[in-house]
mmJSON file of the N, C-alpha and C atoms, coordinates in Angstrom:
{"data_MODEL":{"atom_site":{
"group_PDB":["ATOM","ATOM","ATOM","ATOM","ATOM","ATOM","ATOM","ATOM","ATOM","ATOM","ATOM","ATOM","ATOM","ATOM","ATOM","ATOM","ATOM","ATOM","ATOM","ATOM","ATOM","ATOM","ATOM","ATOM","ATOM","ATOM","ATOM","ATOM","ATOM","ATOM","ATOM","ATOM","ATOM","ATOM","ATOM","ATOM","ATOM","ATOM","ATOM","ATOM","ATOM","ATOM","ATOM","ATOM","ATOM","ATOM","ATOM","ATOM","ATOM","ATOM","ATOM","ATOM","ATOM","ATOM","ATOM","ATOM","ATOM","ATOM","ATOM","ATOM","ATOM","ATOM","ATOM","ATOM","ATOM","ATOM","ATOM","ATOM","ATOM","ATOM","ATOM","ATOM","ATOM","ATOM","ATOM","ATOM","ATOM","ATOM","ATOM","ATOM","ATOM","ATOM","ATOM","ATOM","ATOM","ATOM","ATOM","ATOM","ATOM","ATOM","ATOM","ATOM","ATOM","ATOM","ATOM","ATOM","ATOM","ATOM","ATOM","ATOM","ATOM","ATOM","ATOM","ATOM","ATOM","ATOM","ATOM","ATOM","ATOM","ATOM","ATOM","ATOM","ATOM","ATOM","ATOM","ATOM","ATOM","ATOM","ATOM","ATOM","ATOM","ATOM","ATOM","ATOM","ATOM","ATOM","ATOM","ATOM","ATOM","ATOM","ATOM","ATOM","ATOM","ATOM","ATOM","ATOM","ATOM","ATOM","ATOM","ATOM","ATOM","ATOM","ATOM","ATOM","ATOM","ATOM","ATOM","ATOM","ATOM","ATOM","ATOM","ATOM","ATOM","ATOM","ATOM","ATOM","ATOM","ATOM","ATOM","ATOM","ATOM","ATOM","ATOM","ATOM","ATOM","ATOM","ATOM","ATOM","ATOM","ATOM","ATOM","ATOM","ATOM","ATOM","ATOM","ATOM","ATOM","ATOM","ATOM","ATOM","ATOM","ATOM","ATOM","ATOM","ATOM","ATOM","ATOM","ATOM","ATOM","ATOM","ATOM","ATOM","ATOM","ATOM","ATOM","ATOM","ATOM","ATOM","ATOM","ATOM","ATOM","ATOM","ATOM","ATOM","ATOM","ATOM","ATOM","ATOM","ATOM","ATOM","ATOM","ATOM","ATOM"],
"id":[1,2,3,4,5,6,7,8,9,10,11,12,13,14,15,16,17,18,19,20,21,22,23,24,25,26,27,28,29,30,31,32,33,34,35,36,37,38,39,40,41,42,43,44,45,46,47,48,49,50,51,52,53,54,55,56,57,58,59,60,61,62,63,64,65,66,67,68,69,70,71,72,73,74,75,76,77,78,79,80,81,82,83,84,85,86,87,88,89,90,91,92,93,94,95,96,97,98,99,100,101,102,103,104,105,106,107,108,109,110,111,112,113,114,115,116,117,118,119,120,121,122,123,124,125,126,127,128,129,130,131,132,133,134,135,136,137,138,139,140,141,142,143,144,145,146,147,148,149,150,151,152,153,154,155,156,157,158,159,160,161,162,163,164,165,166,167,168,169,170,171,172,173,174,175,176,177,178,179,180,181,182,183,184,185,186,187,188,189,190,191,192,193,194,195,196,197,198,199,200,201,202,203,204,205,206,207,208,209,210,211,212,213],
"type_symbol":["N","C","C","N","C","C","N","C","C","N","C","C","N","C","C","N","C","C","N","C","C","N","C","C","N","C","C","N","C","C","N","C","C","N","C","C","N","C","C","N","C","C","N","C","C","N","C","C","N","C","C","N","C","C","N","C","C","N","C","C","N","C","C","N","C","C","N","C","C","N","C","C","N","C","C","N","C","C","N","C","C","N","C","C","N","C","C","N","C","C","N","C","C","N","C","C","N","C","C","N","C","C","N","C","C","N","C","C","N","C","C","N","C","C","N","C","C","N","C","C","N","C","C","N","C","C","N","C","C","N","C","C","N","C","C","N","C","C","N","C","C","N","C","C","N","C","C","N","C","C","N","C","C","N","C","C","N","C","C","N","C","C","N","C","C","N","C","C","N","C","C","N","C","C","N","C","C","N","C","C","N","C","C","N","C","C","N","C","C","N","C","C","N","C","C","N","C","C","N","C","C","N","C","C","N","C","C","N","C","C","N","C","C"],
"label_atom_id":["N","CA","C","N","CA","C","N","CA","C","N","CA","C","N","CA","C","N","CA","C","N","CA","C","N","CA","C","N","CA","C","N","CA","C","N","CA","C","N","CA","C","N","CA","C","N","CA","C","N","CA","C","N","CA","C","N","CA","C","N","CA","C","N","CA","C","N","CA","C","N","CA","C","N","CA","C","N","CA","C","N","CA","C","N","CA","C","N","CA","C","N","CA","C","N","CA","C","N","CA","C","N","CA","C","N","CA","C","N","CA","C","N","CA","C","N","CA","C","N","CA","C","N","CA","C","N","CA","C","N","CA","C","N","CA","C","N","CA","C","N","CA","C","N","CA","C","N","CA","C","N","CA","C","N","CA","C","N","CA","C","N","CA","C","N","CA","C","N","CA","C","N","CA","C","N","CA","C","N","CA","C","N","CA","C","N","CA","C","N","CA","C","N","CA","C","N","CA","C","N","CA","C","N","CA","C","N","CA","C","N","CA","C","N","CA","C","N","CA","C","N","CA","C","N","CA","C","N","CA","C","N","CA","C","N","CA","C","N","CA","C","N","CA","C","N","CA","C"],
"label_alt_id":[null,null,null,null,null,null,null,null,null,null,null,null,null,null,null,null,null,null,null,null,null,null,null,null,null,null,null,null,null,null,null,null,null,null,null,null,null,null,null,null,null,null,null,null,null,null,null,null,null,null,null,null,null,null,null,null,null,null,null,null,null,null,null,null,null,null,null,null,null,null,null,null,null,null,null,null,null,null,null,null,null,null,null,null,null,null,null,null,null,null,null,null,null,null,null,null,null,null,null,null,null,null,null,null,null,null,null,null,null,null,null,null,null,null,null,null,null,null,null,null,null,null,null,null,null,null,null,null,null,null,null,null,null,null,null,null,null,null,null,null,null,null,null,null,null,null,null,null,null,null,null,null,null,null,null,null,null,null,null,null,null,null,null,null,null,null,null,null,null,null,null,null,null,null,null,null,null,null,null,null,null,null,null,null,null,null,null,null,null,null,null,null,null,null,null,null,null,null,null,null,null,null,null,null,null,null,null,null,null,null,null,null,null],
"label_comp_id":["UNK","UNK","UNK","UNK","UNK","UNK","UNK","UNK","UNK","UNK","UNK","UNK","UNK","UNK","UNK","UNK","UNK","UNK","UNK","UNK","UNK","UNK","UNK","UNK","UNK","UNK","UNK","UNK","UNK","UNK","UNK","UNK","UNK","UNK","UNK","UNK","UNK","UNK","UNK","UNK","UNK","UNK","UNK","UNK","UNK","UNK","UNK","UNK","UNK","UNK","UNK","UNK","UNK","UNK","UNK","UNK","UNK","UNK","UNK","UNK","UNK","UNK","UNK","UNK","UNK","UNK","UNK","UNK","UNK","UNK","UNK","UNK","UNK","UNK","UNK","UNK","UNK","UNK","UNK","UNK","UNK","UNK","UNK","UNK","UNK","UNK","UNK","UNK","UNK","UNK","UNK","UNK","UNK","UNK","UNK","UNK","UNK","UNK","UNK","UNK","UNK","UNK","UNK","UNK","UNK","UNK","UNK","UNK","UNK","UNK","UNK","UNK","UNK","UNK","UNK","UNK","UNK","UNK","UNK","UNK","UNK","UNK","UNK","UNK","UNK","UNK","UNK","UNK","UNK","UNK","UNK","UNK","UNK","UNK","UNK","UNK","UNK","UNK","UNK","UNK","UNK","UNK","UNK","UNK","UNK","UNK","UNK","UNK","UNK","UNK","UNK","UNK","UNK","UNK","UNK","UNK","UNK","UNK","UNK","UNK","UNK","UNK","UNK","UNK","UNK","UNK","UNK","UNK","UNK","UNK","UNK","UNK","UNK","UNK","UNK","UNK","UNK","UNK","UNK","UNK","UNK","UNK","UNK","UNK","UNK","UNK","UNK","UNK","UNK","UNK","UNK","UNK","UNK","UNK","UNK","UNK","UNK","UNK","UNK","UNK","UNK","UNK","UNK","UNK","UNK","UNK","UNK","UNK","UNK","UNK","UNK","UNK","UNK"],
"label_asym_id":["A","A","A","A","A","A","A","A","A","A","A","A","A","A","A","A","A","A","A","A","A","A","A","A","A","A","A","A","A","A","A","A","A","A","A","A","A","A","A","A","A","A","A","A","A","A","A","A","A","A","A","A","A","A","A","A","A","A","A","A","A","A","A","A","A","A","A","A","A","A","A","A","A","A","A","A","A","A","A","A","A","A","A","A","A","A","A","A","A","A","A","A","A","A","A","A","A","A","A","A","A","A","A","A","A","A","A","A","A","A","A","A","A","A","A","A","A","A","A","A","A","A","A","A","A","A","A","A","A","A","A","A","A","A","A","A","A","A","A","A","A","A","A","A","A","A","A","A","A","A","A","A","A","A","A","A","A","A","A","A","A","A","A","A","A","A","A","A","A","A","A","A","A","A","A","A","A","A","A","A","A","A","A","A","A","A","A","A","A","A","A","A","A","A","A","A","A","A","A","A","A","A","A","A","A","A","A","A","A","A","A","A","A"],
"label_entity_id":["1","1","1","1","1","1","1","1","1","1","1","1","1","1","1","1","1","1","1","1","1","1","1","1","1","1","1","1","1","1","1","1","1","1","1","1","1","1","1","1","1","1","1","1","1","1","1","1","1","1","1","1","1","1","1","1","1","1","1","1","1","1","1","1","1","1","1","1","1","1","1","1","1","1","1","1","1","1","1","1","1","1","1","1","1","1","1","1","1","1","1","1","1","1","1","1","1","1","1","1","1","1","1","1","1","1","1","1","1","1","1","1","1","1","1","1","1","1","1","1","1","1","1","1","1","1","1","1","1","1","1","1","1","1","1","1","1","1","1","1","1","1","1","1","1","1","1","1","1","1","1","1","1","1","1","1","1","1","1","1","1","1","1","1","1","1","1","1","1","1","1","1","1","1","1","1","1","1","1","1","1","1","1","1","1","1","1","1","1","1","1","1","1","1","1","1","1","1","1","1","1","1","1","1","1","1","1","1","1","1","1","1","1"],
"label_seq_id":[1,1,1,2,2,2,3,3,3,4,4,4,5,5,5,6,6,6,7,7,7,8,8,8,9,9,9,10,10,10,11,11,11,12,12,12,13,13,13,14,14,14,15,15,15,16,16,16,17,17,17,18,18,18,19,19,19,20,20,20,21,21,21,22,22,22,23,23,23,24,24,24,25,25,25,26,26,26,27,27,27,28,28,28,29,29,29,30,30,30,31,31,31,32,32,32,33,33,33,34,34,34,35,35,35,36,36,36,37,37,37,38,38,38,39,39,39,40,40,40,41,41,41,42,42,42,43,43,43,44,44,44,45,45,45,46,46,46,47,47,47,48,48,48,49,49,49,50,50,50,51,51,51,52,52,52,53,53,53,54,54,54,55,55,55,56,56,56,57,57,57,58,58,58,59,59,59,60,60,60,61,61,61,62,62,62,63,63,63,64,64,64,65,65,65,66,66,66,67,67,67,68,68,68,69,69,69,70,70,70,71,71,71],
"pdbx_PDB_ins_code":[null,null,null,null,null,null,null,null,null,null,null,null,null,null,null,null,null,null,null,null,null,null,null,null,null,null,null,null,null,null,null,null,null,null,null,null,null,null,null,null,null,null,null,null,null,null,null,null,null,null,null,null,null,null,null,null,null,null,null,null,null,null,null,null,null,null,null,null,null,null,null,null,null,null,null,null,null,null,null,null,null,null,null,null,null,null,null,null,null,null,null,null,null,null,null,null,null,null,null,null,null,null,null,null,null,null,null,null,null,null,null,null,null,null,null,null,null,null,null,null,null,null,null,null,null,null,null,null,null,null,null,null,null,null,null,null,null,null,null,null,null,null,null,null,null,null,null,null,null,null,null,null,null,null,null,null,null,null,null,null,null,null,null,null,null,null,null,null,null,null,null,null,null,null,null,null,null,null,null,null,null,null,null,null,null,null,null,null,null,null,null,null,null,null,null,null,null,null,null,null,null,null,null,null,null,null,null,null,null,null,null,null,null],
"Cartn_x":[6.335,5.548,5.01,5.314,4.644,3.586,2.39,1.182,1.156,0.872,0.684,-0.472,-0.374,-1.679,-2.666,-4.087,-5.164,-5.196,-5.664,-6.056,-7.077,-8.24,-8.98,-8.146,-7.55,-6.543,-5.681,-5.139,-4.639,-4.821,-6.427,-7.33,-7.702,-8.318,-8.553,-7.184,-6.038,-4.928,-4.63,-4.906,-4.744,-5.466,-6.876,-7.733,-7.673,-7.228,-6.694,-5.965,-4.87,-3.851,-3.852,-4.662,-5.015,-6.051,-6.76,-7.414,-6.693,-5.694,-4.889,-3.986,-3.417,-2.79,-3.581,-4.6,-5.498,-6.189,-6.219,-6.042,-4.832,-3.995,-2.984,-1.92,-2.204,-2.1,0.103,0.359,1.385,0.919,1.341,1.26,1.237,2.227,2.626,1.209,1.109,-0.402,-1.527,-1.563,-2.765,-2.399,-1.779,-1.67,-2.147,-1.216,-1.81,-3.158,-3.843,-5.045,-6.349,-5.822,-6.268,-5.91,-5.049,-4.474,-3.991,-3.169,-2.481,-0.907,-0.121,0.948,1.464,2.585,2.76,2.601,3.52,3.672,2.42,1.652,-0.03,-0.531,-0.554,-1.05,-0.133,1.071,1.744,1.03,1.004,0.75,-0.459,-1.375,-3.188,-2.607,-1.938,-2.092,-1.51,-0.621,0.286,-0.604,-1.676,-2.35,-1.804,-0.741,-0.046,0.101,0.616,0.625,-0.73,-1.042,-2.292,-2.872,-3.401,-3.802,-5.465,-5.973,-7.009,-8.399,-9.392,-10.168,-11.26,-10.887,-11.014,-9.77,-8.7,-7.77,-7.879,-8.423,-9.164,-10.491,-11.172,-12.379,-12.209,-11.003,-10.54,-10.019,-9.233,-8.579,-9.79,-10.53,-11.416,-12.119,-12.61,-13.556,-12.226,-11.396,-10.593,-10.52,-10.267,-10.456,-11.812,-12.575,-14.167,-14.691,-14.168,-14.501,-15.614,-16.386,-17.475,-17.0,-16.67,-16.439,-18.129,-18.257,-19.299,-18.965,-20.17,-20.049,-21.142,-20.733,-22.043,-21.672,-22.411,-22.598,-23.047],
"Cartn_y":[27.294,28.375,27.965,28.623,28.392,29.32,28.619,29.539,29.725,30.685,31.428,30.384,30.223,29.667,30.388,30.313,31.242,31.455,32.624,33.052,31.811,31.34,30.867,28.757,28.6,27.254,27.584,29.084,29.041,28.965,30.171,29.497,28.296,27.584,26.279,25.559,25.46,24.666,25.142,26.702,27.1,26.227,26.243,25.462,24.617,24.105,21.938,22.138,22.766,22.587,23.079,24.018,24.253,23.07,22.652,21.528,20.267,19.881,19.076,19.135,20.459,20.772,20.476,20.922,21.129,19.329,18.452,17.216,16.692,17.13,16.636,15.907,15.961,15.015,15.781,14.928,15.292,15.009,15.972,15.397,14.005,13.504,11.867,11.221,11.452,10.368,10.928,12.177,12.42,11.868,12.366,10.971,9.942,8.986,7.855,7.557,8.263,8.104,8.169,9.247,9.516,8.679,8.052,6.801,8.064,8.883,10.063,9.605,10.791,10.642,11.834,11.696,12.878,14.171,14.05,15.078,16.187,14.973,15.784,16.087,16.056,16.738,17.9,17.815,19.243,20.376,19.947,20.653,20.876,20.35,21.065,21.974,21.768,22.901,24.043,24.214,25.054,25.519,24.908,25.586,25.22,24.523,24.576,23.051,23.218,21.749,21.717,19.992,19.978,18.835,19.113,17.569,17.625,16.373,15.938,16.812,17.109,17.503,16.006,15.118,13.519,13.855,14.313,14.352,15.505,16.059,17.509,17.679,16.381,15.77,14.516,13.99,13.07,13.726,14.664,15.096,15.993,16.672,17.168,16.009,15.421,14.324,13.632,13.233,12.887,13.816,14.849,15.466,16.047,15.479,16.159,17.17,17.755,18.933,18.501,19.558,19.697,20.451,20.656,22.172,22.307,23.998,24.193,24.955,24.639,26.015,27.016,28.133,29.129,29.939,30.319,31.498,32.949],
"Cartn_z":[-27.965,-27.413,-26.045,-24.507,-23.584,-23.479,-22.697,-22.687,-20.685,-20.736,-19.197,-18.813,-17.562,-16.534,-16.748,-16.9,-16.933,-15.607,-14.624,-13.316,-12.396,-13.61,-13.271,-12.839,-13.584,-13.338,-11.894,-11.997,-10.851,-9.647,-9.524,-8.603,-7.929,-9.117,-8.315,-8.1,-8.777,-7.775,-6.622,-6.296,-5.217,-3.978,-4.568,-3.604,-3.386,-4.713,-4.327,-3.087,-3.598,-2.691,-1.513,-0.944,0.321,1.116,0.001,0.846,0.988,0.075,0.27,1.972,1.82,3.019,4.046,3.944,5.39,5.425,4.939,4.751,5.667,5.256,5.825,4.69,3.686,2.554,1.992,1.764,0.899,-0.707,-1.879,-2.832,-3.722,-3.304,-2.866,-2.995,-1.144,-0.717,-1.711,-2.065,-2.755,-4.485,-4.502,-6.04,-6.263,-5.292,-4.782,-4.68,-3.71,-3.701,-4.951,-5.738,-6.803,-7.947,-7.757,-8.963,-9.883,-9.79,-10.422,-9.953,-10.937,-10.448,-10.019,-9.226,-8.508,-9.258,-10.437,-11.409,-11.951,-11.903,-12.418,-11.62,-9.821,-8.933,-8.966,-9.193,-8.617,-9.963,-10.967,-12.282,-11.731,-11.281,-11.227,-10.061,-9.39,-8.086,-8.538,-9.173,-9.924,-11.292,-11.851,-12.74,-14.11,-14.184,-15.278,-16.012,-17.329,-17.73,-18.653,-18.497,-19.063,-18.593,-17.536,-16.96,-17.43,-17.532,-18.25,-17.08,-17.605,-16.857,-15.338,-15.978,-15.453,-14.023,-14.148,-13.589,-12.147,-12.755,-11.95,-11.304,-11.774,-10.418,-9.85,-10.387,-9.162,-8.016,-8.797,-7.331,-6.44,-6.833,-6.372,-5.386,-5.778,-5.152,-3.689,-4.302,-3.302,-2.028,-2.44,-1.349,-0.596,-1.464,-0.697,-1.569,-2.662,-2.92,-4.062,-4.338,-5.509,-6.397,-7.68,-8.462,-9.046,-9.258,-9.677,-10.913,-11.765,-13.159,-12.693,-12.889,-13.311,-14.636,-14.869,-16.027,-15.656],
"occupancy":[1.0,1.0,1.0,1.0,1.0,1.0,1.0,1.0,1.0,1.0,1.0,1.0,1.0,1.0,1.0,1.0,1.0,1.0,1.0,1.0,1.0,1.0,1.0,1.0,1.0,1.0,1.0,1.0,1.0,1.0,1.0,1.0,1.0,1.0,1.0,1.0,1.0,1.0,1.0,1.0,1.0,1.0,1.0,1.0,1.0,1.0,1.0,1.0,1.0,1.0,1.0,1.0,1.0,1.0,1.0,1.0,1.0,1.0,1.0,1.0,1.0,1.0,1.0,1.0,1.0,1.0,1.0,1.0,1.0,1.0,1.0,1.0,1.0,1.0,1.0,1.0,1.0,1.0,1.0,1.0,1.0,1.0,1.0,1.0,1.0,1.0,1.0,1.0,1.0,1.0,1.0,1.0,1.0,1.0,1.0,1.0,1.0,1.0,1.0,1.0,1.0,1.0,1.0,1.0,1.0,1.0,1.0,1.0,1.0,1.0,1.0,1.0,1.0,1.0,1.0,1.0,1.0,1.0,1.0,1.0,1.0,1.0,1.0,1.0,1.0,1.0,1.0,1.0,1.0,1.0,1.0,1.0,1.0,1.0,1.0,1.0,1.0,1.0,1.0,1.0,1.0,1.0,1.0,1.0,1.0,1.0,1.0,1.0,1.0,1.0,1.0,1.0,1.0,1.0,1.0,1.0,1.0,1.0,1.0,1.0,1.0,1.0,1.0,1.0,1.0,1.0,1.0,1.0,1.0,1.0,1.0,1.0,1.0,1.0,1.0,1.0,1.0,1.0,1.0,1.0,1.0,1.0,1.0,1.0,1.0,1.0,1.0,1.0,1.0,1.0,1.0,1.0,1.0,1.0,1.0,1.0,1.0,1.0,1.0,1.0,1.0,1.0,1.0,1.0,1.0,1.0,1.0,1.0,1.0,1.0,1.0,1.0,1.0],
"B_iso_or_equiv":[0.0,0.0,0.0,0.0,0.0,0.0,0.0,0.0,0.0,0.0,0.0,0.0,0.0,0.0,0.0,0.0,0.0,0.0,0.0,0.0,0.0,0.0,0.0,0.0,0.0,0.0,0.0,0.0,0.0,0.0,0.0,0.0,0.0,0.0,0.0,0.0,0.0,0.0,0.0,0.0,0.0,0.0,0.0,0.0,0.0,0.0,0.0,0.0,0.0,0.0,0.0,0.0,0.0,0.0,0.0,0.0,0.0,0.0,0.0,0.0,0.0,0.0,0.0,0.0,0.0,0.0,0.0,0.0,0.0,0.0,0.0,0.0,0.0,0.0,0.0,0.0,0.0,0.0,0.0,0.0,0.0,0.0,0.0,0.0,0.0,0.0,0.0,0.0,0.0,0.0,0.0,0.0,0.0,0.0,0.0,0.0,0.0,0.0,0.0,0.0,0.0,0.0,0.0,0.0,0.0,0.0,0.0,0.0,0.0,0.0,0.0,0.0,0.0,0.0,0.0,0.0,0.0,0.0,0.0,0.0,0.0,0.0,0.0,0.0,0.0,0.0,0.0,0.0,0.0,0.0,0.0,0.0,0.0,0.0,0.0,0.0,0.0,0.0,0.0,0.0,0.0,0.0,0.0,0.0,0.0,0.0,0.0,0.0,0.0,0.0,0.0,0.0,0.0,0.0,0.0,0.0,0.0,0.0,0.0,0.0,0.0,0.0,0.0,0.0,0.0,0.0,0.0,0.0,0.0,0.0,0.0,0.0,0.0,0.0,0.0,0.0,0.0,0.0,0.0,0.0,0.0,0.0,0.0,0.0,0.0,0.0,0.0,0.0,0.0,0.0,0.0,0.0,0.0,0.0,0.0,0.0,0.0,0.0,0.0,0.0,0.0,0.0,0.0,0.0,0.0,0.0,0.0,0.0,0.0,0.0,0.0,0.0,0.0],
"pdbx_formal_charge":[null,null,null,null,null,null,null,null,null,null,null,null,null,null,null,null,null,null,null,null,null,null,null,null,null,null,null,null,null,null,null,null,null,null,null,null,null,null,null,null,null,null,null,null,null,null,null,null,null,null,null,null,null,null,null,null,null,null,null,null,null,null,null,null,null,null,null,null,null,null,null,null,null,null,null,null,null,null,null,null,null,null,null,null,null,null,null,null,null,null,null,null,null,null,null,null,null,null,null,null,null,null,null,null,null,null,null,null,null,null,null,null,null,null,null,null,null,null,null,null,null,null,null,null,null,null,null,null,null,null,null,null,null,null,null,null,null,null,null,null,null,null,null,null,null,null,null,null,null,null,null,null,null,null,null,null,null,null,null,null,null,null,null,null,null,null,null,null,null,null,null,null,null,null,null,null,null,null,null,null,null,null,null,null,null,null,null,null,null,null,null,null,null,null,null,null,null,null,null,null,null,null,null,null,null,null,null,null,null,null,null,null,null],
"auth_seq_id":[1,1,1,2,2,2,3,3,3,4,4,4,5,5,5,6,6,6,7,7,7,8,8,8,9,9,9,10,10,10,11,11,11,12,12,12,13,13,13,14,14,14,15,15,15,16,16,16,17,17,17,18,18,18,19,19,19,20,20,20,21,21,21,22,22,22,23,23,23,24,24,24,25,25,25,26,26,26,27,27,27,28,28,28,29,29,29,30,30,30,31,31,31,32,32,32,33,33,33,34,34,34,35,35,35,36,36,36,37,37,37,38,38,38,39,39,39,40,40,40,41,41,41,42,42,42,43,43,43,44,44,44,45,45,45,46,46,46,47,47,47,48,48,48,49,49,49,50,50,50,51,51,51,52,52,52,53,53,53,54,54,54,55,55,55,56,56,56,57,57,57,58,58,58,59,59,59,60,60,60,61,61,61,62,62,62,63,63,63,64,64,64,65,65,65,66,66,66,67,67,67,68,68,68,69,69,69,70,70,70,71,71,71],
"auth_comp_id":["UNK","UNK","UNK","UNK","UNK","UNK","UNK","UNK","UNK","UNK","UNK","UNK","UNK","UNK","UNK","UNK","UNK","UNK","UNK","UNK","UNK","UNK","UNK","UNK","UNK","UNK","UNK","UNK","UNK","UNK","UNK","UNK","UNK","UNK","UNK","UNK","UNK","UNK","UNK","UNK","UNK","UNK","UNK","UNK","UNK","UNK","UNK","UNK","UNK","UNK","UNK","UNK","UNK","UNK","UNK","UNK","UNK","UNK","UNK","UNK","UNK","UNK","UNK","UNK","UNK","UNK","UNK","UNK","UNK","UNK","UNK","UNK","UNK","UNK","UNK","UNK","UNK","UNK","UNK","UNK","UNK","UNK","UNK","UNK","UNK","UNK","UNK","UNK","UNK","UNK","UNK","UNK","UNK","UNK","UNK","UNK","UNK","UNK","UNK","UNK","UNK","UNK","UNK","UNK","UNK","UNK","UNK","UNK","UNK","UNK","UNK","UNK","UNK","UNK","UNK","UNK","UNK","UNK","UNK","UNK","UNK","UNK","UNK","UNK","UNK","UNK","UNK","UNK","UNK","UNK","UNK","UNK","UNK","UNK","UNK","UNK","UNK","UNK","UNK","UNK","UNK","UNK","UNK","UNK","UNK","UNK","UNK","UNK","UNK","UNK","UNK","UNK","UNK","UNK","UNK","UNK","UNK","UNK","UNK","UNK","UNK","UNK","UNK","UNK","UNK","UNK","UNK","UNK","UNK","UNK","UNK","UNK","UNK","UNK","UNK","UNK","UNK","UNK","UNK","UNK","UNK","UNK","UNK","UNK","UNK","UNK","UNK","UNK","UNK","UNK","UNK","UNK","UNK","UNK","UNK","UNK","UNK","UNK","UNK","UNK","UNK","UNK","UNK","UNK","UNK","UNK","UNK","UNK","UNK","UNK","UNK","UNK","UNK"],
"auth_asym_id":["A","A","A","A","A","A","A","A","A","A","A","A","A","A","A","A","A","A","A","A","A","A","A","A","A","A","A","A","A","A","A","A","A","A","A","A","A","A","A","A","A","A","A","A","A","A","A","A","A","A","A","A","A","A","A","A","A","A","A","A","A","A","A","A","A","A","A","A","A","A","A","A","A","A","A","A","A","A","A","A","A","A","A","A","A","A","A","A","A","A","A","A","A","A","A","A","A","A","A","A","A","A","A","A","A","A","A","A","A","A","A","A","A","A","A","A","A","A","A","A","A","A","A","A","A","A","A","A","A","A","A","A","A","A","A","A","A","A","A","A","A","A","A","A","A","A","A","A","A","A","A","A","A","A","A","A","A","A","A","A","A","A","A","A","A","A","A","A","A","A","A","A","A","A","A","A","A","A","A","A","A","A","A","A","A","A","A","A","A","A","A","A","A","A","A","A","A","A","A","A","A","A","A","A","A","A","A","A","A","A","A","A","A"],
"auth_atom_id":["N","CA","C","N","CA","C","N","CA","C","N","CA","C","N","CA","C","N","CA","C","N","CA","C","N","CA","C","N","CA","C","N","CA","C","N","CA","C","N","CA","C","N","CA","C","N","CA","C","N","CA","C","N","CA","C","N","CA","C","N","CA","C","N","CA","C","N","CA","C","N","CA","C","N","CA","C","N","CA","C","N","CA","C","N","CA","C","N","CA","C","N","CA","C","N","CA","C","N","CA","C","N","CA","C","N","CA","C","N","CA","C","N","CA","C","N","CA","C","N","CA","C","N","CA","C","N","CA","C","N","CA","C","N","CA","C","N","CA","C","N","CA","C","N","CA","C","N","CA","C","N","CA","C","N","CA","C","N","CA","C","N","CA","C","N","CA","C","N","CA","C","N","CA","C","N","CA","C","N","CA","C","N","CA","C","N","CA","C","N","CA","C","N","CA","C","N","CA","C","N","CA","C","N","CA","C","N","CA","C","N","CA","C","N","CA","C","N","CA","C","N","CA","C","N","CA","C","N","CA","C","N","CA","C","N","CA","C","N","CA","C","N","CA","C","N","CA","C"],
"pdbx_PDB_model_num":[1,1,1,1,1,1,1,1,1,1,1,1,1,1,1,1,1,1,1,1,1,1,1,1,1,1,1,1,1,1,1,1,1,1,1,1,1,1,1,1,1,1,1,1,1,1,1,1,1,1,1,1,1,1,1,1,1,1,1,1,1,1,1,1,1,1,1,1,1,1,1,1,1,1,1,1,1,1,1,1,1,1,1,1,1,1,1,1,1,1,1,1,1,1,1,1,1,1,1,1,1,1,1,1,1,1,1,1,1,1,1,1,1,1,1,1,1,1,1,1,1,1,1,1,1,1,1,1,1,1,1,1,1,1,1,1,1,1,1,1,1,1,1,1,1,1,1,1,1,1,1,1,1,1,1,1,1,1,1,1,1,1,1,1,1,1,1,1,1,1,1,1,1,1,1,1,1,1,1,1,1,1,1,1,1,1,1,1,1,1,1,1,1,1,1,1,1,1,1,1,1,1,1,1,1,1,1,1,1,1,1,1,1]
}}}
């Protein structure tokens, strides 16, 4: 059974990955940097997969970013 990306996963890979870009970063170097592997950066940007939520404020942080919750 595959399960669809939620909107909200897709979102933020969107944003990874625009800040990645605007970084300058290839997937690659941002892996790297993150001690990730390529595979699990492309999956958070893409929304898909199941990368660990640990996995999803590294990359965040790597690139500068904060995520926030609200309710």
């Amino acid at each position: 059974m595959t399960v669809s990306p939620s909107p909200a996963a897709i979102a933020l890979g969107a944003a990874l990955r625009d800040a990645r870009k605007q970084a300058g970063l290839t997937q690659l170097q941002l892996a790297e940097l993150a001690g990730l592997s390529d595979r699990t950066v492309r999956e958070i940007e893409k929304g898909s997969g199941s990368p660990g939520l640990a996995a999803v404020l590294t990359v965040a942080d790597v690139l500068g970013m904060r995520l926030e919750l609200r309710s």
